[in-house]
N, C-alpha and C positions, 0 to 999 in steps of 0.2 A: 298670371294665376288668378282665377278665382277669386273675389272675398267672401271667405267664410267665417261667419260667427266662430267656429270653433278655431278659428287662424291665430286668434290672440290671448284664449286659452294655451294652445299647445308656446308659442312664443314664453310665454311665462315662465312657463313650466321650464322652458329650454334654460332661461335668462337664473331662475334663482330657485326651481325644484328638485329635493335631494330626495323625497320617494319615488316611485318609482309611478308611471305614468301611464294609463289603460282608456285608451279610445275604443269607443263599443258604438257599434251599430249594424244597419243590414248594410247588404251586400251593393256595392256600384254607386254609394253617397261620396268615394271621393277620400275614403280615410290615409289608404297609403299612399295617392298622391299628395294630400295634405300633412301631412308629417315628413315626408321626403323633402318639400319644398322647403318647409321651414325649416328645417336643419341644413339645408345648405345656405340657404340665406343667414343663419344665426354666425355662420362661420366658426362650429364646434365639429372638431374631428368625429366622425361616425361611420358606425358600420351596421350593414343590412342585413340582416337574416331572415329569410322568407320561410315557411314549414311546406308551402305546397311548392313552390319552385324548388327545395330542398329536402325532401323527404328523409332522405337518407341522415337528417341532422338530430331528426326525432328518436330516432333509436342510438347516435351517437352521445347526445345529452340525458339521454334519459338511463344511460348507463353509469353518469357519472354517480360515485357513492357520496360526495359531499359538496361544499360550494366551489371552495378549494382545488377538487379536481372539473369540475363543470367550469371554471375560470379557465383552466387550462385548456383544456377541450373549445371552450371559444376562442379563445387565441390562437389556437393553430386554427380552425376553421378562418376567421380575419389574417391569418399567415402574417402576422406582427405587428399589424397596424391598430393595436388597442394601444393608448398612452395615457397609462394611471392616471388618474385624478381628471381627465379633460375629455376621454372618448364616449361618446352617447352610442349603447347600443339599444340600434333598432329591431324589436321581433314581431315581425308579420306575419299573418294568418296564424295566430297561435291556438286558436278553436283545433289545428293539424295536431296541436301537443300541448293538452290542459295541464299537463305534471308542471307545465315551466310557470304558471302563473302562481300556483305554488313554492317553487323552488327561485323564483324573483325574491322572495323575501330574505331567502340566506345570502343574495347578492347584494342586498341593499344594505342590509347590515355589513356586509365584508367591507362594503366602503371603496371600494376601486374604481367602479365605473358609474353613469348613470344609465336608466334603462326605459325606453320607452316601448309600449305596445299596441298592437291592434290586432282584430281579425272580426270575422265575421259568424253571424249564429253565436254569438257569446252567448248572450239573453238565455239561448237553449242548450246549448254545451258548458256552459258556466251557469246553472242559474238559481245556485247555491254560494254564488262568488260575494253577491249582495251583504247576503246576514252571515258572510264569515268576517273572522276579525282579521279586518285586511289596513290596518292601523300604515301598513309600509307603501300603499297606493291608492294614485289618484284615482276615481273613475269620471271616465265626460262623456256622456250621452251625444252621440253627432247625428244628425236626421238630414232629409236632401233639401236642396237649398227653400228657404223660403223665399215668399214674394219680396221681400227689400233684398235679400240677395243676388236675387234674377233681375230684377228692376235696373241694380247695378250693374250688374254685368253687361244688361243692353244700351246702357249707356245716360241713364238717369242722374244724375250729380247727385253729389251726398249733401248739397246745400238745400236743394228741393225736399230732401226730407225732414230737414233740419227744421226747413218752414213749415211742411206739413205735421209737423209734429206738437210745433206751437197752435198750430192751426185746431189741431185735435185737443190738446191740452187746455186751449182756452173758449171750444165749440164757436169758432168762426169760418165763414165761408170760404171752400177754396176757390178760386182764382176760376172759372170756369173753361179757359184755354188749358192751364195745368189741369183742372179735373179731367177732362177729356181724353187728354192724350195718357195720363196714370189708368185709366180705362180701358185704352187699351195697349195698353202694357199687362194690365191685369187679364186684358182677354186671350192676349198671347198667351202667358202663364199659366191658361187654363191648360192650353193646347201642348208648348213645349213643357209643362213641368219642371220640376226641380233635380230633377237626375244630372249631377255634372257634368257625364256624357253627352247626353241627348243635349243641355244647353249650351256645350262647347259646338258641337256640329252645327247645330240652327247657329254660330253665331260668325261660323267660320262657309258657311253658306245660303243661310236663309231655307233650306232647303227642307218644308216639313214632311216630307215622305221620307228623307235620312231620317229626319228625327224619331219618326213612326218605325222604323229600323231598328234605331237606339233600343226604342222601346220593347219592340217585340223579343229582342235580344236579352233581357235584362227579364224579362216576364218566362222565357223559356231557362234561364239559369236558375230563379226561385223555383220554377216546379223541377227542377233537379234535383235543387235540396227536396222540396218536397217527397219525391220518391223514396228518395233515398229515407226518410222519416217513416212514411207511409208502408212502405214493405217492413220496418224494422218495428213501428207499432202499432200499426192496424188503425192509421190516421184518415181521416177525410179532406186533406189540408187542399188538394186540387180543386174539389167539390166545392166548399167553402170559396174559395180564392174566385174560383168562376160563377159561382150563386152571387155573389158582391153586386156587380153594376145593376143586374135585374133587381137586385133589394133595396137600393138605394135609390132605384126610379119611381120603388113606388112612394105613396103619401105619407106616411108617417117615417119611412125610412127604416124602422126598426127589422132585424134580421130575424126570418119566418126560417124554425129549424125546419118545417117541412119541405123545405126548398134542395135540402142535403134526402130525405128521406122522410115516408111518411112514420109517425109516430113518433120523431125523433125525438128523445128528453137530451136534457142540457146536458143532464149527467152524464150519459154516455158520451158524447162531443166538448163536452167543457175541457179536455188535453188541448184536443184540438185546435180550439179559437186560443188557447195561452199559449199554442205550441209559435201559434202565427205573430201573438203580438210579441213574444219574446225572441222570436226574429225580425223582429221589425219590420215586416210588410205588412200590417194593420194597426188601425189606430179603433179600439173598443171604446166605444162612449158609454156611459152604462146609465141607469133610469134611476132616478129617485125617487123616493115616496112622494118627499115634499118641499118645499125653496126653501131650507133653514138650514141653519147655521148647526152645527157643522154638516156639511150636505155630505159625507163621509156615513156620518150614522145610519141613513135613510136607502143607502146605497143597493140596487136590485143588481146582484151578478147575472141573473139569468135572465133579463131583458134588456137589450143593449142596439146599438149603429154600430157597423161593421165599415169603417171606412180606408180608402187605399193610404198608404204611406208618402204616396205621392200622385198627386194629380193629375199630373201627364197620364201615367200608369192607369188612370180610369180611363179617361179621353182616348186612348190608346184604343180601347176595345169599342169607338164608337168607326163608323162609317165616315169614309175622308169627306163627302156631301156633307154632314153632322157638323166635321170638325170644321170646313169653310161659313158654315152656314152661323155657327161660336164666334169664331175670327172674324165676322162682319156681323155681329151685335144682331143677328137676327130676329129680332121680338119671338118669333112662333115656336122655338126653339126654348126647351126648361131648362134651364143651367141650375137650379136648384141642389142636383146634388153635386155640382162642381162647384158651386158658392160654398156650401155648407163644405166638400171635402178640402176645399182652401181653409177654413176656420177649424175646424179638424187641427189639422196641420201645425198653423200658428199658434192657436193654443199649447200644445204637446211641446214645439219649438221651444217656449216662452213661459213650461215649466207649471201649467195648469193642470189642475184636476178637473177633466170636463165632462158634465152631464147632462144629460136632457130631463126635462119634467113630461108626463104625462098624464090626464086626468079624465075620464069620461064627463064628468060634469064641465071641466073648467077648460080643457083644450089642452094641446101640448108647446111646450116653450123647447126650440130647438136644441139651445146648450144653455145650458145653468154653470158659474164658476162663484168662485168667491175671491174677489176683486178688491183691494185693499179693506180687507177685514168687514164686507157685503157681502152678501147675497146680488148677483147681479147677471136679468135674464137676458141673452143674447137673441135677437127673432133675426133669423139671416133669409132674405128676400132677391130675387134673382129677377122679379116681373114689374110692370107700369106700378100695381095695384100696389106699392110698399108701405100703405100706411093703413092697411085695412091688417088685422090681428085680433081677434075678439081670443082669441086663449091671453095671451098678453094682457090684454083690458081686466079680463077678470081675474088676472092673477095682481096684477097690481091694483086692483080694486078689493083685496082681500087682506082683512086688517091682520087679520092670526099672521100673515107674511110681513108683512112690514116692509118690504122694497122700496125704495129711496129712488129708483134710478134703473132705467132699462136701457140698455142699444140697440138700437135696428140698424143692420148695414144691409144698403142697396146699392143701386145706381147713384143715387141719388145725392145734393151735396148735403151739407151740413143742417141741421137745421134742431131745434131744443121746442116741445110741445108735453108743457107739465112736467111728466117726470119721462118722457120718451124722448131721448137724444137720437136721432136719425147724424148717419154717419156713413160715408164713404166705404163702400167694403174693401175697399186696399189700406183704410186705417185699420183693420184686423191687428197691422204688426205694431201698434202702438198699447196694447192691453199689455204691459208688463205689469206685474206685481211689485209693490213697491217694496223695497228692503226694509227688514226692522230695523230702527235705531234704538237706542238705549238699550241694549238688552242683558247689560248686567245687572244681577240681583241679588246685592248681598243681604241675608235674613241678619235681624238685627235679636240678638236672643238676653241683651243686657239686663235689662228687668231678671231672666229668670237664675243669671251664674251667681248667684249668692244664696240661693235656699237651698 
């Protein structure tokens, strides 16, 4: 199997979770074979229930009048194999019947079984599920593998990250035979992406024209949903989806609605772009006024980077000449927005709010985030030139900012100049947020209980 970040979440949850448990994400990252595996490996009795291989279950549960009789109704469905207190049941594709992620909570409480979930389009069929009071379940956000997941998979040791990690943590040089070869690992990754499919095939043949297969497979299933969206609300979601690679080729990368139509206002397409990212086939980076603190306040919804969910899925729509020409580090060749849709990515993964600056005076800073309680601008470089940046300069050269600290990830290895850390761009998966400690705060109000 795969390792996946979300592998030891759901483990958890197996081992000592008594709510009830909601994996959410787009379509072909791998969820229900991810939750299959782990339950049989946990060695906890379980049972499967799919909504689209089962259709006909949707109207049988959905009749039932309480939990009581809906408990029964799944026991004959599993024909006896539930044993109170110990059997985990599974419900897949439950986007086929939203009543049940509501009527999970009279289960949970009944106390007989536990319940885990997935399906796909939650985001948009559920996306009211957020800000309800869902106190009785978990929710875990799952996205397609990142680059240390793929990395693994191809056969990288978890000790080499271990060092590289240190290596990041304390800005020392990597090893230049390990740089090298993490390069390209990273340039594969451009190419095969993180689809668990597409990097099972490449791994079980090397074969990147299957992979390109994978891919085209998996982009033809999204505009399915898409139609099916599109005829029911008058969406541009194809438009959009195919406008992408042309807009992220050009320079500033930011998405030109005239590209969908001329005159387009946001207003009228703003469903549209939340319809994409709440199915998880885009990742929106949106524009800030300005690098402060809280970079939330300054936040521009109607100027934004329109980036894929997964970077194969960009590379996909390039020319196999293009993708050989990536895979042997061709200098004349822009990887620029396959650089920056990898950071995209890791960021999202790793639980960031990410955004770009823009300034006509001062230049534009590719992502802005706020990095254990900083301000901190990311300049992502794909070419020789990676140390030239005059928007960067002047934005750290601007006191109203106060910036302590910039990364640049390129090619290139390690290296620390003032306040410009230049960084490997396969360290991208090392930007975690660090956990708050201390965060109890008890108010002390003694002075005031006697007046």
């Amino acid at each position: 199997m795969l390792e996946r970040l979300a592998k030891r979440k759901i483990q958890e949850w197996i081992k000592t979770g008594k709510d009830a448990f909601m994996l959410t994400g787009a379509r072909q990252i791998g969820k229900t074979y991810l939750i299959r595996e782990c339950l049989k490996e946990s060695g906890f009795p379980y049972v499967e229930i799919n909504f689209i291989e089962q259709p006909q279950l949707v109207d049988v549960f959905s009749k039932a009048k309480d939990a009581k009789e809906l408990l029964m109704r799944l026991s004959l469905t599993a024909n006896g194999k539930l044993k109170k207190g110990k059997t985990i049941i599974f419900l897949d594709e439950v986007q086929e019947f939203k009543d049940i992620v509501t009527r999970v909570k009279f289960l949970v409480e009944e106390g007989s079984f536990r319940y885990i979930m997935s399906g796909s389009l939650l985001g948009v069929e559920l996306n009211d599920l957020r800000s309800a009071p869902v106190g009785y379940m978990e929710i875990y956000d799952m996205y397609p593998m990142g680059f240390k997941e793929f990395a693994l998979a191809v056969g990288i040791n978890k000790e080499i990250f271990e060092m590289l990690e240190e290596k990041f943590k304390n800005k020392v040089v990597v090893d230049e035979y390990v740089h090298s070869k993490l390069l390209e690992v990273f340039y594969l990754y451009l190419i095969v992406g993180g689809m668990p499919e597409a990097v099972d095939v490449y791994l079980r043949t090397n074969d990147l024209e299957k992979v390109a297969q994978v891919h085209e497979k998996i982009i033809r299933l999204y505009k399915q949903d898409f139609s099916k969206y599109e005829i029911r609300y008058k969406l541009k979601l194809r438009e959009i989806y195919d406008a992408m690679p042309g807009q992220l080729d050009q320079k500033n990368k930011r998405f030109q609605l005239n590209s969908i139509g001329k005159g387009m206002s946001y207003d009228r397409v703003e469903n549209d772009f939340l319809w994409l990212k709440d199915a998880g086939v885009v990742i929106p980076v949106y524009n800030i006024a300005e690098p402060k603190l809280p970079l939330v306040i300054s936040e521009n919804r109607n100027l934004f980077k329109l980036f894929f969910s997964d970077v194969g899925l960009l590379t996909s729509r390039y020319s196999n000449q293009v993708k050989l020409a990536i895979l042997n580090q061709d200098k004349s060749i822009n990887n620029g927005a396959l650089f920056e849709n990898v950071v995209a990515q890791e960021l999202l993964l790793h639980g960031h709010k990410e955004y770009y600056f823009n300034s006509k005076k001062q230049g534009e800073l590719d992502f802005v985030i706020e990095l254990n309680g900083k301000v901190t601008p990311l300049e992502i470089k794909s070419g020789k030139d990676y140390k030239r940046h005059s928007a960067l300069n002047n934005i750290l050269q601007n006191q109203d900012y106060q910036i302590d600290e910039a990364l640049i990830f390129s090619e290139g290895n390690v290296e620390i100049d003032g306040k410009r850390v230049y960084l490997p761009i396969y360290m991208i998966i090392f930007l975690e947020e660090a956990r708050l400690e201390n965060t109890v705060y008890k108010l002390d109000l003694s002075g005031l209980k006697n007046i």
